[in-house]
N, C-alpha and C positions, 0 to 999 in steps of 0.2 A: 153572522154568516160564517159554515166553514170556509177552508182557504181550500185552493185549488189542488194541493197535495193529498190537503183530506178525503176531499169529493175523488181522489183518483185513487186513494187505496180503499178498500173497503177496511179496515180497524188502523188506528192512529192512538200514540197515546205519549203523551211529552210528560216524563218528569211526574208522572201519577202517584200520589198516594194517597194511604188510607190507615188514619191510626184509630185503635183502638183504646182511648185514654194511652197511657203509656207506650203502646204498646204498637209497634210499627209493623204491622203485615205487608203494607203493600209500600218498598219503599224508592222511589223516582225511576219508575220503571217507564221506558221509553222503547215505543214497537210500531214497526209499520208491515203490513200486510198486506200484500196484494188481494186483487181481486181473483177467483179462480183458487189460489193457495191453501194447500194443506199447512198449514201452522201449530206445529208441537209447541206445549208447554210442557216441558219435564224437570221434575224434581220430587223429591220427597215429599212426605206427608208433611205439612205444613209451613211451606214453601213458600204458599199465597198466590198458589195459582187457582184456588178458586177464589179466592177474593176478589182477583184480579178482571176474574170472567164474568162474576156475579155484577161488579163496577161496570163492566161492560155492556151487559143486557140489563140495566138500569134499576136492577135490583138495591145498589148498596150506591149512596152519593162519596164523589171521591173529597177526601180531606186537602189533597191539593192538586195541580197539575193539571190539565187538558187529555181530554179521549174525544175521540167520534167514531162512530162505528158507520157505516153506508152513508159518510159524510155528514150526520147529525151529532150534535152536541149531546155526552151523557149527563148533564149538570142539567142542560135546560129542555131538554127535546128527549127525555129517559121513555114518555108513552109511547111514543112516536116508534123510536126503535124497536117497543116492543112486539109491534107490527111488522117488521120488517126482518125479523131475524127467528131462529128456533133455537130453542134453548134443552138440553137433557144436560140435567142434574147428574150426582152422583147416586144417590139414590134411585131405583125404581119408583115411579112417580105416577103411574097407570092405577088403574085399578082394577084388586084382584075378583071380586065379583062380579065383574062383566066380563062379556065375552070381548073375542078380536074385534070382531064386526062393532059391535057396540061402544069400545073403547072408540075406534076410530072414528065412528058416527059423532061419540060425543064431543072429540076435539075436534071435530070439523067444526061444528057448532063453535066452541068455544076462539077457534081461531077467524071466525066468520067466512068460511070459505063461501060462496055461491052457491043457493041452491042449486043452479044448473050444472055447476063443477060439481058436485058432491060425488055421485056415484062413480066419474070419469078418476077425480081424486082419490077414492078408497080401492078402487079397481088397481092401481099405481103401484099405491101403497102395498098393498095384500102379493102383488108380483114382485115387486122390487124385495119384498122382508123374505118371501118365501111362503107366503103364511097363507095362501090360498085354501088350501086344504084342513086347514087352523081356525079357517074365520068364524065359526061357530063353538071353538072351544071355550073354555074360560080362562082367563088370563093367571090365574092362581097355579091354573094346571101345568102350564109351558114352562122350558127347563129357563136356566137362567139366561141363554144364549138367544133364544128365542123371543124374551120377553124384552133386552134390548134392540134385540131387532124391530117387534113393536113401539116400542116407546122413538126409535128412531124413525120410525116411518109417520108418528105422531106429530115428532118437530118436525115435519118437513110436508105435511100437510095442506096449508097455504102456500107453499112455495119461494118460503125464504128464501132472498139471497145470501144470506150469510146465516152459518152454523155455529151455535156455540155448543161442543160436545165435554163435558168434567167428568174425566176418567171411566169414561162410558164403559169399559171392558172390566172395569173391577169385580172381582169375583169370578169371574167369567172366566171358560176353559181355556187351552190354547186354540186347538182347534174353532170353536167359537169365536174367536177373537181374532182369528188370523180373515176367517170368514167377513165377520165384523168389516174388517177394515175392507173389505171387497167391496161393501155396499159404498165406504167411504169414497174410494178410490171411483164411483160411478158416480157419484154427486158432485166430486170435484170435475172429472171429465164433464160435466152437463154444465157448467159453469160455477157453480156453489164454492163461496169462499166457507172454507173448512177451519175452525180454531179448535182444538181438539187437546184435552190435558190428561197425562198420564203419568205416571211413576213407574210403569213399565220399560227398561231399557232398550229392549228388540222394538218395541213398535218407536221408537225416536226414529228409525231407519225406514220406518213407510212414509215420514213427512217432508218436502220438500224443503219448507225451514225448522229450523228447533230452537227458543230460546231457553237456557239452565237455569232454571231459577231454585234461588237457595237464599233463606233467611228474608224470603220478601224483595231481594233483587235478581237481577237476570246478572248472572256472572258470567253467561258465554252467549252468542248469537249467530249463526249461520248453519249452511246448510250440513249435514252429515258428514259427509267427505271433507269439509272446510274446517270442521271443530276436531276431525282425527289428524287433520293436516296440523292442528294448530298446535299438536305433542310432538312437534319434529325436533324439537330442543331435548326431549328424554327418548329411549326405545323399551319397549317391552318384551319381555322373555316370560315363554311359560316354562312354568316347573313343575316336575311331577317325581315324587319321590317315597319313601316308605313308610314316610312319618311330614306328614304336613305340620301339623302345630310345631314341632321341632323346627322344622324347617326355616317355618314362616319368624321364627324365635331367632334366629342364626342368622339368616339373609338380611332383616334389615338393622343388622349390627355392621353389615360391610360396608365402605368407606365405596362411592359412587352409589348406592341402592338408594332412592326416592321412596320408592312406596315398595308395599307388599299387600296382597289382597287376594284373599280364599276366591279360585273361581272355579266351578267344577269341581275337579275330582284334583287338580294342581293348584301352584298359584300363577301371580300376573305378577311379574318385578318390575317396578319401572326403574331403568337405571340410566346414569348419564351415557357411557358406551359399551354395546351386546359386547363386543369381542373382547375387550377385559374383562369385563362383567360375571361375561357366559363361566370361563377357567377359573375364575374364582371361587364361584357358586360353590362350582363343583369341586374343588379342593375342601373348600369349609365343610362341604356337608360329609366328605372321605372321610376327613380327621374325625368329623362327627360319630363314624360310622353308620352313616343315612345314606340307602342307597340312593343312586339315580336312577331315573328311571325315563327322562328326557329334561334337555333343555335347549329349546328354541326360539329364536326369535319370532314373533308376532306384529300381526297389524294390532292396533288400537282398536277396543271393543269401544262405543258409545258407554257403558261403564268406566271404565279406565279414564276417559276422558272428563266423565262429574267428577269422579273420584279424584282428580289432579285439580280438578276447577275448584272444588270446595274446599279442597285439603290447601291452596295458593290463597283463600277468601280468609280461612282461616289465620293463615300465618299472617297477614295484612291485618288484620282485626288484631292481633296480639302486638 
């Protein structure tokens, strides 16, 4: 039986992994979830955050550790959940030779919805995506933005409580995606616990929590504001100047400079203190003969923050 902790978050996960002969993707990753909660996975391409998700919706048996997701066990009760939750892949996973209507008809089916719920369910669906107007097109034909939005309104069909979304927006515009996360932000307000994984840095900041996962572990954990809080031991300075790669070459030869990193049309320094920091820069880069062209202190982008978290992972590994 789960334990009381389990039953009270919707996703749990102690100390999980998952090798691959050698080969350690998922390694003693430990997460709790509330119910209701938007929950970021972010990290790079092969991170293990889908591994991680795929272990969860009982796709992949874990090699070690404990999960439950809506309080069941994913080792012993993996069917079970899969009735209980929506799952959208990385991939588009619809099909392109049917229409909207049709697609939805067919995962109603496949998700067992109610004959009596069905039209009530697709009606939902076709408002909630947008795609009223769509319902007879073919699904080959809709942009890339659109066809997420389908396959989003697919998972949620049955009326899962809990969402498992793996970098739903990939590919996909900004505008698209910023939309995207609108629908998100209306499933989470209905109650729907949201896990949702991206390698996108801006959308870390639409979720309430974010774990960093890097090399198969979570190396950071809390909310947005908590993980920029948590660079209060370095400060970041942007720079903008006439020659970046020069620059970026110069700066972190100085004695206090942590990191350096192209962002924009400047860069991001992180250094132990701006006010020495800052007059130094700018001396190095005169003698250089590199102009200036600003240098400010900054908040912490959610960038800046993996980038310090992996770059800290790293050093510890060596």
């Amino acid at each position: 039986m789960p334990t009381n902790q389990a039953v009270a978050s919707a996703v749990s996960t102690r100390a999980l992994v998952k090798r691959f002969g050698s080969f350690v993707a998922v390694d003693h990753v430990t997460l709790e979830v509330s119910k209701g909660e938007i929950f970021g996975f972010l990290g790079p391409n092969g991170a293990g955050k889908s591994t991680t998700i795929r272990i969860l919706c009982g796709l992949l048996e874990p090699t070690e550790g404990e999960a439950t997701v809506g309080g069941m066990d994913v080792a012993t009760q993996s069917e079970l959940i899969k009735h209980h939750i929506g799952y959208m892949s990385q991939r588009f996973s619809l099909y392109d030779d049917l229409t909207v209507e049709e697609n939805i008809d067919f995962f109603s089916g496949i998700y067992g919805v109610a004959d009596d719920k069905r039209a009530a369910r697709k009606d939902y669906v076709l408002k909630m995506a947008g795609l009223q107007h769509r319902r007879s097109s073919l699904t080959r034909l809709l942009s890339g933005g659109w066809k997420q939005r389908l396959a989003l309104g697919c998972a949620i069909l049955h009326e899962p409580p809990i969402l498992f979304l793996d970098e739903p927006t990939s590919g996909v515009d900004p505008i698209a995606r910023r939309q995207f996360w609108d629908l998100i932000y209306q499933l989470s307000g209905a109650g729907h616990t949201v896990f949702v994984s991206t390698h996108y840095m801006d959308e870390a900041e639409y979720c309430h929590r974010i774990a960093l996962m890097y090399a198969g572990k979570v190396v950071a954990l809390g909310t947005p504001a908590d993980l920029k809080q948590s660079l209060e031991s370095h400060q970041i300075l942007y720079v903008e100047s006439s020659d970046i790669r020069g620059s970026m070459t110069l700066i972190e030869k100085l004695p206090g400079v942590a990191d350096v990193a192209v962002f924009g049309g400047g860069l991001h320094v992180t250094v132990d203190h701006a006010e020495t920091a800052s007059p130094a820069i700018r001396r190095a880069l005169e003698d250089a003969h590199i102009s200036t062209m600003q240098i400010e202190r900054i908040q912490p982008s959610m960038e800046d923050v993996f980038v310090a978290k992996i770059e800290q992972e790293e050093r510890n590994a060596a």
